[in-house]
C-alpha positions as a Markdown table, in Angstrom:
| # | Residue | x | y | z |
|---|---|---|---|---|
| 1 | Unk | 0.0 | 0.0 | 0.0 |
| 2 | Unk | 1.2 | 3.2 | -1.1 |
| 3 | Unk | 2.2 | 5.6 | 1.6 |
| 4 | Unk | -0.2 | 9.2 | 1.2 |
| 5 | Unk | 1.6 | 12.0 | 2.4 |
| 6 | Unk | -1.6 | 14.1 | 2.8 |
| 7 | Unk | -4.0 | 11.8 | 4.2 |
| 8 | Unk | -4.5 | 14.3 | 7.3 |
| 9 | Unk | -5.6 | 17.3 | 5.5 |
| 10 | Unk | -8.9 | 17.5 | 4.7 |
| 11 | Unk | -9.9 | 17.9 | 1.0 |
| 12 | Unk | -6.5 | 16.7 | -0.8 |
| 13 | Unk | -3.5 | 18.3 | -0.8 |
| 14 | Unk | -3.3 | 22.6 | -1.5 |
| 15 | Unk | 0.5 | 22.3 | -1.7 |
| 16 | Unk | 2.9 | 21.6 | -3.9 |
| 17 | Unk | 5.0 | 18.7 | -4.2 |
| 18 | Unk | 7.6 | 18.7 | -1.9 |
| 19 | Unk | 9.3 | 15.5 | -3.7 |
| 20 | Unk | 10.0 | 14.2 | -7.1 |
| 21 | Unk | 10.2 | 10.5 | -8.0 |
| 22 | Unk | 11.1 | 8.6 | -10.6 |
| 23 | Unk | 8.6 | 6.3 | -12.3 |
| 24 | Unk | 9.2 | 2.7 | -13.7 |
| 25 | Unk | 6.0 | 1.4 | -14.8 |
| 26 | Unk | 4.6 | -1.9 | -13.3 |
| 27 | Unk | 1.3 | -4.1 | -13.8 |
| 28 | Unk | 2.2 | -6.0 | -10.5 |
| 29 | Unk | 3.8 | -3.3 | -7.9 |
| 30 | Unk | 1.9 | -0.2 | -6.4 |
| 31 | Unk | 4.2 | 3.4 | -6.1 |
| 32 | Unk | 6.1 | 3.7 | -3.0 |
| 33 | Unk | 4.4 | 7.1 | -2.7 |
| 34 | Unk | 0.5 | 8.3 | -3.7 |
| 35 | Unk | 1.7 | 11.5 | -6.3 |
| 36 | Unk | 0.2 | 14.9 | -6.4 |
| 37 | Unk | 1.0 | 15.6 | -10.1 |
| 38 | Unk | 2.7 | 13.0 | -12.8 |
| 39 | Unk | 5.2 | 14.9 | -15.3 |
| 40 | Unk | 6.5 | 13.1 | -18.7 |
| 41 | Unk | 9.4 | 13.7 | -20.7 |
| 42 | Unk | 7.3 | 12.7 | -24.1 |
| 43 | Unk | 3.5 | 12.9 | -25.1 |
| 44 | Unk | 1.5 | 9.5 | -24.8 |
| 45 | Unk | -0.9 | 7.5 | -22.5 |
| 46 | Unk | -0.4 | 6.6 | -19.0 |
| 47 | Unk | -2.3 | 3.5 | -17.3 |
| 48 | Unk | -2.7 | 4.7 | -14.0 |
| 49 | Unk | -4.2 | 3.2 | -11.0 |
| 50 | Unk | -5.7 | 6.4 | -9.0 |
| 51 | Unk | -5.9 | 7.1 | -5.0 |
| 52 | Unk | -9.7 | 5.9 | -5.2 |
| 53 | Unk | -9.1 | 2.7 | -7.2 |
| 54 | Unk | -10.2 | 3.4 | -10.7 |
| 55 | Unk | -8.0 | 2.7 | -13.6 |
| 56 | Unk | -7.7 | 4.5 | -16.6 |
| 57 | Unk | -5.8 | 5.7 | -19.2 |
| 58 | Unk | -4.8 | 9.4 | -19.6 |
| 59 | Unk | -3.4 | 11.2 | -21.9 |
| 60 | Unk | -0.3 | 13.2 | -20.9 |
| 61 | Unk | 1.8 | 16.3 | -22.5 |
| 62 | Unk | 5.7 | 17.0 | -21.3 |
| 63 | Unk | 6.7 | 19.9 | -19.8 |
| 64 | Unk | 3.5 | 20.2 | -17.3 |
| 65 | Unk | 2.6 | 18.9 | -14.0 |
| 66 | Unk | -0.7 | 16.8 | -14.8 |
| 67 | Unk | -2.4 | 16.8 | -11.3 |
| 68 | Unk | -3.7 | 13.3 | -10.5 |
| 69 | Unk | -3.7 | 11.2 | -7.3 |
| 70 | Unk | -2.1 | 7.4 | -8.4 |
| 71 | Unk | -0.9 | 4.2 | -6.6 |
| 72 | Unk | -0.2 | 2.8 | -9.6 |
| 73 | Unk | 1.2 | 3.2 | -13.0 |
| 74 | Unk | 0.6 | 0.7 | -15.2 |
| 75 | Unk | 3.1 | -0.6 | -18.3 |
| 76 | Unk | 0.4 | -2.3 | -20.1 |
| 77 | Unk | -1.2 | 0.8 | -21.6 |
| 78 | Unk | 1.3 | 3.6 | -21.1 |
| 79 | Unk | 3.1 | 4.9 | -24.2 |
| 80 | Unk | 4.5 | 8.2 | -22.4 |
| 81 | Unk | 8.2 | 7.8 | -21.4 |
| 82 | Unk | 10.4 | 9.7 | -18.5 |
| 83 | Unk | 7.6 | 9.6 | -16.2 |
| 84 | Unk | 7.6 | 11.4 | -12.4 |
| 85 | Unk | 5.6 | 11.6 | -10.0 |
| 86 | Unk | 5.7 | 14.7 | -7.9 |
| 87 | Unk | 4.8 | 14.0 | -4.0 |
């Protein structure tokens, strides 16, 4: 289980990341951290697994912090490359 860093404020996290990690994609292991944000290094799809349990694919552009809440991000289904999460 993914640690969340902001599970004590109410509402989700106002802040901004105070960490960046990077992200090898898996279809078996969760993120060591829950992310705030997910930045690429080139456009494409990422399979993510979000805070709440849904999975989906989005579609992401480099050079922007695209704010989502994952546990997981899936290889199956991601054609983005460089992927980070910001925590």
């Amino acid at each position: 289980m993914p640690i969340d860093k902001f599970s004590t404020y109410a509402g989700g996290p106002g802040l901004p990341a105070t960490s960046i990690i990077d992200i090898t994609p898996s279809d078996v292991i969760d993120l060591s951290y829950v992310t705030v944000a997910l930045n690429v290094a080139t456009p494409g799809r990422i399979r993510v697994t979000t805070l709440d349990g849904d999975t989906s694919d989005v579609s992401v552009a480099p050079g922007a912090a695209f704010p989502l809440r994952v546990s997981r991000v899936w290889m199956t289904g991601t054609t983005a490359t460089g992927i980070r999460g910001l925590i």
